[in-house]
VODREN-670496 format. One record per residue (C-alpha): residue in one letter; x, y, z. Coordinates in steps of 0.1 Angstrom, whole numbers, padded with zeros to 4 digits, always signed. Layout:
AXYZ;...
END
This chain:
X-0274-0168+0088;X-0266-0203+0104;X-0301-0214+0094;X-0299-0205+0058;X-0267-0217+0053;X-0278-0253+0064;X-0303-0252+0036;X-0277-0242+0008;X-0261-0268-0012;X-0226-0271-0028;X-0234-0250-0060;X-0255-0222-0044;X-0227-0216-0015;X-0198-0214-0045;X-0227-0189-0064;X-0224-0162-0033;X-0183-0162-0037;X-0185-0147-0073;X-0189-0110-0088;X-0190-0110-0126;X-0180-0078-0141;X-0202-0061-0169;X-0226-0092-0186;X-0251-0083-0213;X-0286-0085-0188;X-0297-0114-0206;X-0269-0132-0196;X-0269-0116-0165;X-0303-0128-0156;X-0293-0164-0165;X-0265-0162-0144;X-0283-0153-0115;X-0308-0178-0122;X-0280-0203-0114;X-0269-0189-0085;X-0249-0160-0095;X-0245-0140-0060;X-0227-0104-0069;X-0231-0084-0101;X-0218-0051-0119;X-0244-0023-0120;X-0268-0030-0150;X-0268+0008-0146;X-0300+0018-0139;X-0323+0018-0107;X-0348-0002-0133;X-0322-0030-0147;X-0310-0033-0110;X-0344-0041-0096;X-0351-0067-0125;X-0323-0082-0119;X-0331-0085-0079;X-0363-0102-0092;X-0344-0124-0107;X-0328-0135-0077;X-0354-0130-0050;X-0382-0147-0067;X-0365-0170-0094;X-0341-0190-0074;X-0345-0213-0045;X-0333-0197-0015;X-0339-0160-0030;X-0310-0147-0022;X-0306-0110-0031;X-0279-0097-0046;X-0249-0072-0040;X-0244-0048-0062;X-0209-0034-0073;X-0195-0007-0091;X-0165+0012-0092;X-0179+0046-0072;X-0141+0061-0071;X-0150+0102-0066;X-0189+0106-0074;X-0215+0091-0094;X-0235+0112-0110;X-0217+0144-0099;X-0183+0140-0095;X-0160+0152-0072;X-0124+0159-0074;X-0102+0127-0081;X-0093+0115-0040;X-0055+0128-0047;X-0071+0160-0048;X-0090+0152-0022;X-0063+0145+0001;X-0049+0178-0008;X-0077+0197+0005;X-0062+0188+0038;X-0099+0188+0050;X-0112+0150+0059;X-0153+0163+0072;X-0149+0172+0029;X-0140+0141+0017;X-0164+0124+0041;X-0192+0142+0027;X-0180+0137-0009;X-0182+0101-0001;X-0212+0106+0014;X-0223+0120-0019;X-0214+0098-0040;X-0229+0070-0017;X-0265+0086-0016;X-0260+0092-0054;X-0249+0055-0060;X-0278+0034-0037;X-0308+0055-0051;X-0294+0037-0084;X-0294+0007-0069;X-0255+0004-0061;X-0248-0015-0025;X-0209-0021-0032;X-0180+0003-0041;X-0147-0005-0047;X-0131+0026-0029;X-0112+0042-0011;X-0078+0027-0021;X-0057+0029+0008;X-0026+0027-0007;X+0004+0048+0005;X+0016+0065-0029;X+0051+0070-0036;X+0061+0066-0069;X+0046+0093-0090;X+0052+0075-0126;X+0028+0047-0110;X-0013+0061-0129;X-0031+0052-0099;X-0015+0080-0073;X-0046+0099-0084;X-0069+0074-0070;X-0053+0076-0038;X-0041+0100-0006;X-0008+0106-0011;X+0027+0098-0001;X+0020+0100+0040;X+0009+0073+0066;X-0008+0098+0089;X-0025+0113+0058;X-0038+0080+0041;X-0052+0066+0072;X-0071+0104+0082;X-0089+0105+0046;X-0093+0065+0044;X-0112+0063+0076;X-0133+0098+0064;X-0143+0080+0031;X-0150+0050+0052;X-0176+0070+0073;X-0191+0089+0041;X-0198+0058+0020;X-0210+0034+0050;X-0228+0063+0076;X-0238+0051+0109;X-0263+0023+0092;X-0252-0001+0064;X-0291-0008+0056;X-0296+0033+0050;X-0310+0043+0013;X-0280+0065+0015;X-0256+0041+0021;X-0235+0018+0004;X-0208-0009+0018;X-0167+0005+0012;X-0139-0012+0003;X-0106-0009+0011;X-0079-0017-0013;X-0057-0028-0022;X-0040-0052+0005;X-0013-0047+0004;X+0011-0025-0007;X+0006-0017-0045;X+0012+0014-0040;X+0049+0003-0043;X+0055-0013-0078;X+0086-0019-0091;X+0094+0008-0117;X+0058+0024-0107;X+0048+0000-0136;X+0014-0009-0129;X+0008-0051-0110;X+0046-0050-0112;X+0059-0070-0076;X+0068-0053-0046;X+0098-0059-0023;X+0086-0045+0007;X+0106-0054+0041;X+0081-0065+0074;X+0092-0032+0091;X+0076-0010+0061;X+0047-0032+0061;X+0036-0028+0095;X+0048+0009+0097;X+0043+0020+0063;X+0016+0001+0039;X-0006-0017+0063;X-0015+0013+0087;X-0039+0028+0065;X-0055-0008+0057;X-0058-0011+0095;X-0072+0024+0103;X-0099+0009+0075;X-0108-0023+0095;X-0109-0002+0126;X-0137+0024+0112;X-0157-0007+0103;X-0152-0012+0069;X-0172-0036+0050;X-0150-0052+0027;X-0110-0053+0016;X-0098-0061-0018;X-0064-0086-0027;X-0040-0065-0042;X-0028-0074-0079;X+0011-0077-0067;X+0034-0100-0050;X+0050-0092-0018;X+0084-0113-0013;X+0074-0129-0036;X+0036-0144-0028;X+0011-0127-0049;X-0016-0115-0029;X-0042-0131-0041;X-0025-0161-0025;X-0013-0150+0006;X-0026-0165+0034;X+0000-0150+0066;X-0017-0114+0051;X-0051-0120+0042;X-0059-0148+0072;X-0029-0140+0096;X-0026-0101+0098;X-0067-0088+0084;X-0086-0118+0093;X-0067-0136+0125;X-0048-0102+0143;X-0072-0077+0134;X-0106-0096+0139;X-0120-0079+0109;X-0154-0098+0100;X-0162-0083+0068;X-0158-0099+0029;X-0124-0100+0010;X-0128-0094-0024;X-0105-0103-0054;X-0098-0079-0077;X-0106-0084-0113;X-0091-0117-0126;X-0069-0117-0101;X-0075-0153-0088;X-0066-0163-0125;X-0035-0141-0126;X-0020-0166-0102;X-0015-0189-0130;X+0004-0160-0148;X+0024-0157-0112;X+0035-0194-0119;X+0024-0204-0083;X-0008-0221-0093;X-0002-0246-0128;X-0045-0244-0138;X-0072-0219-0127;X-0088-0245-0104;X-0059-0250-0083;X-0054-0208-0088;X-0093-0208-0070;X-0082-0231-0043;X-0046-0210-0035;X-0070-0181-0029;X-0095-0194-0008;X-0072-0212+0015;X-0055-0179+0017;X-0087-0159+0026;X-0105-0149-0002;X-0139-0145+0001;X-0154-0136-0032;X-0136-0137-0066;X-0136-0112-0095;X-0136-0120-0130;X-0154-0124-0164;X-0167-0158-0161;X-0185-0175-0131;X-0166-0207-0149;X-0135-0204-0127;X-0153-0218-0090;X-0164-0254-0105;X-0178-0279-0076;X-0151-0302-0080;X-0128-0277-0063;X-0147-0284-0032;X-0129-0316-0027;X-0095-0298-0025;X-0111-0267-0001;X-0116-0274+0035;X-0155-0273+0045;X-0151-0248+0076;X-0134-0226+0049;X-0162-0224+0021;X-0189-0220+0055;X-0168-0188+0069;X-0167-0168+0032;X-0205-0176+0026;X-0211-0162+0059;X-0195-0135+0055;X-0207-0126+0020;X-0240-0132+0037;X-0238-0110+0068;X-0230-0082+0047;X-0260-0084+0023;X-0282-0087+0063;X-0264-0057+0070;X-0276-0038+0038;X-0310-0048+0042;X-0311-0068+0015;X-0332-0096+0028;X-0356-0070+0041;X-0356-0047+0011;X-0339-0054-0020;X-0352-0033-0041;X-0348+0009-0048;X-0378+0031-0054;X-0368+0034-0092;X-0389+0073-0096;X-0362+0086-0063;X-0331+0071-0085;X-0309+0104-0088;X-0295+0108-0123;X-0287+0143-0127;X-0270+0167-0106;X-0286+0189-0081;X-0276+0224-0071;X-0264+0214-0034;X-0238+0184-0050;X-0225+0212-0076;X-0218+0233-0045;X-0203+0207-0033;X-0177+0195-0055;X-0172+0232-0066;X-0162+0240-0028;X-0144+0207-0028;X-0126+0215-0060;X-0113+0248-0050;X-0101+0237-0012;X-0078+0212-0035;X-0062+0238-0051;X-0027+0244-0040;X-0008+0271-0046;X+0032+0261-0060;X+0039+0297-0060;X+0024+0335-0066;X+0044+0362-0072;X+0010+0386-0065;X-0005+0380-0095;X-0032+0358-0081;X-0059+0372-0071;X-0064+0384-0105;X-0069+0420-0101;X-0085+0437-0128;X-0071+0429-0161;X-0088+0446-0193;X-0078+0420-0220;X-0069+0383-0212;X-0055+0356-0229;X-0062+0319-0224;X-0046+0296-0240;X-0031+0257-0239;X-0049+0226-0243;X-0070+0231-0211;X-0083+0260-0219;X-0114+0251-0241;X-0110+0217-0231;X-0141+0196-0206;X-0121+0169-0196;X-0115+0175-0158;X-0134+0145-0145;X-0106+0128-0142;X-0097+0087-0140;X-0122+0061-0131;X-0153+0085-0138;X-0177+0059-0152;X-0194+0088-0172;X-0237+0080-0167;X-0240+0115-0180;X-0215+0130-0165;X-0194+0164-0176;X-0180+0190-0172;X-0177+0230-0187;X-0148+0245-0199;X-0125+0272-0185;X-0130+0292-0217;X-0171+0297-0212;X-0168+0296-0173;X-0144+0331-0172;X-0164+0344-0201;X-0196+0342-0184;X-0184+0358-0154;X-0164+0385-0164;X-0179+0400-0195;X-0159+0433-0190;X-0132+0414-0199;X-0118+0415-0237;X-0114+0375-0237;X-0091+0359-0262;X-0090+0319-0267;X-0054+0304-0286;X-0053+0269-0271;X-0018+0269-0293;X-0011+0232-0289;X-0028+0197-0281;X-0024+0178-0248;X-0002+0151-0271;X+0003+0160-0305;X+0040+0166-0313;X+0035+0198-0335;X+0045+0236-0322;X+0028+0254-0353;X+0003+0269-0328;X+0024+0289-0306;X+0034+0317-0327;X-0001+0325-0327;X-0003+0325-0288;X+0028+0346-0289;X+0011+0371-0314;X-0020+0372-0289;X-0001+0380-0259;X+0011+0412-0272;X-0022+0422-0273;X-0026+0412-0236;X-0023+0424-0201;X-0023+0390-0186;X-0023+0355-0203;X-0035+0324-0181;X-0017+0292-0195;X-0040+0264-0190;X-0020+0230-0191;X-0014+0198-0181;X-0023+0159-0181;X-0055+0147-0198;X-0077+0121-0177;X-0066+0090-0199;X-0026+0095-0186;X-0040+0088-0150;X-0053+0059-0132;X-0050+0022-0142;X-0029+0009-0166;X-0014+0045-0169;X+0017+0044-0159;X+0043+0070-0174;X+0084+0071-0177;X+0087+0104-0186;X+0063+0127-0161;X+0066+0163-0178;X+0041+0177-0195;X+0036+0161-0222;X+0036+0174-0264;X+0046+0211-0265;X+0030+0224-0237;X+0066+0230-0218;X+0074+0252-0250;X+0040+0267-0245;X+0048+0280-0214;X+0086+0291-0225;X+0076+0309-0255;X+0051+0331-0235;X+0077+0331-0212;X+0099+0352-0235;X+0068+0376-0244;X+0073+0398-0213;X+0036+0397-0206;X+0023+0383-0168;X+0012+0351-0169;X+0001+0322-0144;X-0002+0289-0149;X-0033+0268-0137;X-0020+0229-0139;X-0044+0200-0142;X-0031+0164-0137;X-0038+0133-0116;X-0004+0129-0103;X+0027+0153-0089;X+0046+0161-0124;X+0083+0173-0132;X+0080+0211-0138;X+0117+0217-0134;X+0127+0227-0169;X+0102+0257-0165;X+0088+0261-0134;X+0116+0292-0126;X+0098+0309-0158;X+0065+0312-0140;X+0057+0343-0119;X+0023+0323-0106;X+0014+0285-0104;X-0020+0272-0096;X-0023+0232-0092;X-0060+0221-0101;X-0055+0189-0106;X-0088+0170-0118;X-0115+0187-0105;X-0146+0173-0113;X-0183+0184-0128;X-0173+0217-0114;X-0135+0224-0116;X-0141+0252-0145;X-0160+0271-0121;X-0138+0263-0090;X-0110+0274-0111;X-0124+0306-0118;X-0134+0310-0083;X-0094+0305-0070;X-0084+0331-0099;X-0108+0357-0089;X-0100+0356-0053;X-0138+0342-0043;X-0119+0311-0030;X-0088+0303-0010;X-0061+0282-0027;X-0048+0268+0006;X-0045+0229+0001;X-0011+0211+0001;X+0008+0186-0016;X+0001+0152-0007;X+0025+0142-0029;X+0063+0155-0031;X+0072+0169-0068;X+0104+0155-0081;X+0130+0171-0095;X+0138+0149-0121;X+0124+0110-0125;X+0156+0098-0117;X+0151+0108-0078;X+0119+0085-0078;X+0109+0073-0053;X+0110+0108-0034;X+0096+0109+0001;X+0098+0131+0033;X+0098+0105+0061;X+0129+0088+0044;X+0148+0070+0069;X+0182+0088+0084;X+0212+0080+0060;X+0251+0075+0082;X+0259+0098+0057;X+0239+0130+0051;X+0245+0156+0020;X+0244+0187+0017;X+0249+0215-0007;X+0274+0246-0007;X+0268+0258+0028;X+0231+0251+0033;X+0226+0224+0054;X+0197+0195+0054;X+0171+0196+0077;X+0186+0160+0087;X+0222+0173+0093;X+0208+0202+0112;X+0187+0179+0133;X+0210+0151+0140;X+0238+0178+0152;X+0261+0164+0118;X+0272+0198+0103;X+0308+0207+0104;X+0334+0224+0078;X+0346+0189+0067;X+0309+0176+0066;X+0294+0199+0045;X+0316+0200+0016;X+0325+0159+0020;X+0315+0142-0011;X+0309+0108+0003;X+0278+0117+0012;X+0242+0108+0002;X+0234+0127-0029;X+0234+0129-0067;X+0262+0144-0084;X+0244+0163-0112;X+0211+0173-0091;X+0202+0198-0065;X+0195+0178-0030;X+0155+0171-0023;X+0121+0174-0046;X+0112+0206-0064;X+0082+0206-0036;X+0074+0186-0010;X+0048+0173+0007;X+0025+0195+0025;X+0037+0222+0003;X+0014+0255-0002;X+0001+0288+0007;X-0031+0307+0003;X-0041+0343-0004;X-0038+0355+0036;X-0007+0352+0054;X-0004+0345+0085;X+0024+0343+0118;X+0027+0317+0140;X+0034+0320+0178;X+0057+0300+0198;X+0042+0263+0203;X+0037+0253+0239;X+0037+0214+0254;X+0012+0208+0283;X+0041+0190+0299;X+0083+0186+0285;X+0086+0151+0302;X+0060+0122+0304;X+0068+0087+0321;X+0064+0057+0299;X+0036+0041+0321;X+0013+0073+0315;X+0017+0078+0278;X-0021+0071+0275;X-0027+0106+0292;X-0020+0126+0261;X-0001+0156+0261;X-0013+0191+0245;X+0003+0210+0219;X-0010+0243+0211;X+0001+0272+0184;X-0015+0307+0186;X-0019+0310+0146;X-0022+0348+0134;X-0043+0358+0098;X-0020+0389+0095;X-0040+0402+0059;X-0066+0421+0049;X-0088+0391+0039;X-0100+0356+0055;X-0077+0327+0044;X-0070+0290+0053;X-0042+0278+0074;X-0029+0241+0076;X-0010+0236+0108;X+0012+0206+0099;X+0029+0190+0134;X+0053+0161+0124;X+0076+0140+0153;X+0114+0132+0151;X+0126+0103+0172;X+0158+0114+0181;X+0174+0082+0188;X+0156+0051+0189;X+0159+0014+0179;X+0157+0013+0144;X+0166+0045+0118;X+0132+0062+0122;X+0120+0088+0094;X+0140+0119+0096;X+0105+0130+0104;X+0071+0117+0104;X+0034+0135+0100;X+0015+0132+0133;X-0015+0160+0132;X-0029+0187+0107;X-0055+0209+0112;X-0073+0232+0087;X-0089+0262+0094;X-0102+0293+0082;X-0092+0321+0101;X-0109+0359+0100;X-0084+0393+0088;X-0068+0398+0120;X-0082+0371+0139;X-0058+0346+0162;X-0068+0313+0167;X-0052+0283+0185;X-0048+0253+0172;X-0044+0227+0199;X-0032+0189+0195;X-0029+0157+0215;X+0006+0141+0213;X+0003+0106+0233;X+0009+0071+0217;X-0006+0068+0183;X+0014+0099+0179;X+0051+0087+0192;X+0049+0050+0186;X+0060+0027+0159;X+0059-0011+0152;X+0086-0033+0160;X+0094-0066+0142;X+0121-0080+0154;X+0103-0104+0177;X+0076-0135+0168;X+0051-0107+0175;X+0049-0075+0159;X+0040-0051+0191;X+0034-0012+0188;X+0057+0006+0215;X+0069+0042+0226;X+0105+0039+0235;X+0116+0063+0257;X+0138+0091+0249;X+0140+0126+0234;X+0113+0138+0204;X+0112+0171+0186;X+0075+0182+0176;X+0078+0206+0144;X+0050+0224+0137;X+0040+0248+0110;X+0020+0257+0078;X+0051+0232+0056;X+0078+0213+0063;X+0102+0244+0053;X+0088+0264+0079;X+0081+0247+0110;X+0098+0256+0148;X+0104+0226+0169;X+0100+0216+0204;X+0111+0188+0228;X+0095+0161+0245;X+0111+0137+0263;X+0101+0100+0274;X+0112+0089+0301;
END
């Protein structure tokens, strides 16, 4: 690149450090034509190839381009939103979803997505939960790394591959308020141990590019920030690859009120470490900001930018054989994201009505159930969709006597519907309640206050309630959701989430028994909004509540229960709500049950000098039904004592696995390091360490139902 960089001048080096979002392709063209290095899908494998002509055999140097588009959970077929994704609990499935979408994607002409987003997620009213993995560090950096291998394979320059981007550094998964490019307040600690693990678990699979985060962090947005961007990604982590702005962020410093004009906003950002700026107008990199940028600066983020088109193959072959673009569907990606769709399902609770049995006459109703929108946020729709549940269980069972009452809208205010949905139940042996969020209340800019469900869907569900008649509830939505006004009134609850081109048929597949509902929550549920944030690795309070006589799972572990404890009220708590979410993370079940053996360490003791020498955990786990069913073996780690108030506990290892009727299997796990460390930052140098002392290893199918045992460091 060294060669071809000594031949660029001024304007064509600041060309290759800008992506222009969505220009007509007349414009487009003309932008090129001056040096325009990155552009939006036209979207076609045709418009993208006329616009590589454009660039390969009207300008200069000919320069191809990159490509971008925001590939979140498919292309042309799409997958479940990631959220659901993580809940699958199943990271080979989401690396083959990305792997999906990737092929799906290049054959189109696409070399760039703008996914995964690695943000840790714990503030449910924030829209963009569903575009992540969840509340958990160990969870987050599991599926990050997956995508990261789905989208990029073993070969950058593959027709099946396209370059990943992880985002968005850092920490805006922790707005203020869960409003939406709100600041964050994070302290050093939670950065390193918290919202930059998953961001380095990225860099570390080899991921192509990183994108600046909208927010602030104490303070410095991020699109100025140099001790992050240079310092921790670029400097301490040697990561090679592009960083990207997100859109208009360079120009939202000027809103920050740390840059007075745009230009000095474009310099701020490239000092700091930006490589490639986002926004509507090339306008905002003018040559006369090269005065004010250092020279060795501008060189490295051409490079860069560069390298990465080399390592797409680019140079070599920049164009896509426009008759193998993919624009439809095929029957292996339905099967695909229906499989995927169903492993997201989890189960919040079944009373044995699920599997349906054999109901004669069956009523569906709420605003899901003739409804097609389960694609879910950032689906960018190039023919695209989706069934309903309505034709989907029609199709399938036609001995059953099928009745339709959607009884109320997803939004509208008005109840006059459900007295006919209560007239249709008593003609009924089962009604299926179909609710939840529409796509548009998810994702960006969607942030919510109030996280019911929203119109009269919650008086839905209470007036069938009343009727006496079984019901279950399937639940769509792109984020965890307060269900605690009538989630006592449900015999059965099925969370769907967004599912994707097939989540009618994946739904119908979980109801029927043909698939196992056996994901988790990687999310907690609240209670009630005013517990948010809600998260299960919280640090230990001096002063742990409990309620009545049950004790926490904190006071049990850290020895504080006592007559005058239990019963004190200066304790941690809220005076008018019950003590924890309504479910928390990792919550769920299938349609098998199973029993767990006694977990047994390789060794009770290791020495601090051979920590490196992993030690084995292993659970004998029991399908003790009539039917094949997943498990998800769940080990978390609670550092007894240690230097700074670590979680009450912390996810370590999962494992999902489908296990035969009256098969035993043993799920085994290496406990060494990774596993037992944390980052201090106390000193000049952040440094990851294992202090010694006692750790209890919980391990089960949820947090509720784990058995512990001890290892100790000496």
């Amino acid at each position: 690149m060294s060669s071809l960089l000594a031949e660029m001048t001024d304007a064509e080096k600041l060309g290759q450090l800008q992506i222009v979002f969505r220009p007509k392709h007349e414009d487009a063209a003309q932008l090129v034509r001056e040096g325009l290095g990155s552009v939006f899908w036209p979207p076609s494998a045709a418009a993208t190839n006329a616009l590589q002509r454009v660039a390969v055999e009207e300008t200069r140097l000919g320069i191809p381009l990159l490509v971008g588009l925001d590939v979140i959970h498919g292309q042309r077929t799409i997958a479940p939103v990631p959220l659901a994704q993580a809940a699958s609990f199943d990271p080979a499935l989401v690396r083959d979803l990305a792997a999906l979408a990737a092929a799906e994607a290049r054959s189109g002409g696409v070399t760039w997505t703008f996914s995964p987003m690695a943000d840790i997620s714990r503030d449910p009213r924030w829209g963009r939960v569903v575009e992540g993995f969840g509340e958990d560090v160990h969870l987050a950096v599991t599926m990050t790394r997956a995508m990261v291998r789905g989208y990029q394979g073993d070969d950058l320059s593959s027709p099946t591959a396209i370059a990943a981007t992880a985002k968005h550094f850092v920490a805006y998964g922790a707005p203020e308020g869960g409003r939406d490019y709100a600041g964050v307040d994070a302290s050093y600690h939670q950065l390193r141990n918290v919202w930059l693990e998953p961001f380095r678990a990225a860099v570390g699979e080899g991921v192509a590019t990183v994108m600046a985060a909208f927010n602030t962090v104490a303070g410095i947005p991020m699109h100025a920030n140099r001790r992050l961007l240079t310092g921790v990604l670029k400097d301490e982590w040697d990561f090679p690859g592009v960083v990207v702005g997100d859109a208009e962020g360079v120009r939202n410093l000027v809103a920050h009120r740390v840059a007075e004009t745009v230009e000095e906003a474009v310099v701020l950002a490239f000092h700091a470490g930006l490589d490639i700026e986002m926004g509507g107008a090339p306008a905002d990199l003018d040559p006369s900001a090269l005065s004010a940028l250092d020279p060795a600066r501008l060189d490295d983020a051409v490079t860069r930018v560069l390298t990465l088109k080399e390592r797409l193959g680019l140079f070599e072959k920049p164009y896509v054989d426009e008759d193998a673009e993919i624009t439809e569907p095929t029957e292996a990606s339905r099967a695909l994201v229906r499989r995927a769709a169903a492993r997201a399902s989890v189960l919040l609770k079944n009373d044995g009505t699920l599997p349906l049995r054999s109901p004669r006459r069956v009523l569906l109703a709420g605003p899901y159930a003739e409804s097609t929108d389960h694609l879910g946020a950032w689906t960018q729709y190039f023919g695209a969709r989706a069934g309903s549940i309505a034709d989907e269980l029609g199709t399938r069972r036609t001995e059953v006597e099928l009745e339709v009452v959607p009884g109320v809208e997803f939004l509208a205010g008005t109840d006059s519907g459900i007295s006919s949905v209560v007239d249709a139940a008593s003609r009924a042996d089962l009604v299926i309640l179909c609710v939840g969020e529409p796509s548009a209340l998810s994702g960006e800019a969607a942030s919510r206050s109030d996280i019911r469900l929203p119109g009269r869907q919650e008086d839905l569900i209470r007036a069938v309630a009343g009727c006496g008649i079984p019901f279950i509830v399937v639940l769509e939505a792109g984020r965890p959701l307060v269900v605690s006004d009538w989630i006592d009134l449900a015999p059965s609850v099925l969370v769907a989430w967004h599912g994707g081109t097939e989540a009618p048929a994946a739904i119908v597949d979980v109801l029927l028994g043909n698939e196992d509902p056996a994901g988790r929550l990687p999310m907690s549920w609240p209670r009630s909004v005013g517990q948010i944030p809600i998260h299960y690795a919280h640090e230990h309070t001096g002063r742990p509540a409990s309620t009545g006589g049950r004790l926490t799972a904190e006071e049990t572990d850290v020895g504080l229960h006592g007559p005058d404890n239990v019963e004190d009220k200066f304790t941690s708590k809220y005076l008018d709500l019950e003590l924890g979410p309504q479910f928390s993370f990792g919550h769920g079940s299938g349609y098998a049950t199973f029993a767990h053996g006694t977990p047994r360490l390789s060794r009770t003791e290791v020495p601090g000098s051979a920590i490196d020498e992993p030690v084995v955990l292993e659970l004998d786990v029991t399908n003790t039904s009539d039917r094949p069913g997943d498990e998800v073996v769940q080990v978390y780690v609670e550092d007894v004592v240690a230097s700074v108030a670590p979680p009450v506990r912390r996810l370590v290892a999962f494992e999902r696995r489908t296990v035969g009727a009256g098969e035993t299997v043993v799920s085994r796990f290496e406990i060494g390091r990774e596993q037992l460390g944390f980052w201090t930052t106390d000193a000049a140098t952040p440094a990851f360490v294992v202090e010694p002392g006692l750790f209890r290893l919980h391990v089960g199918a949820t947090l509720a139902s784990t058995q512990a045992v001890e290892l100790r460091v000496s």
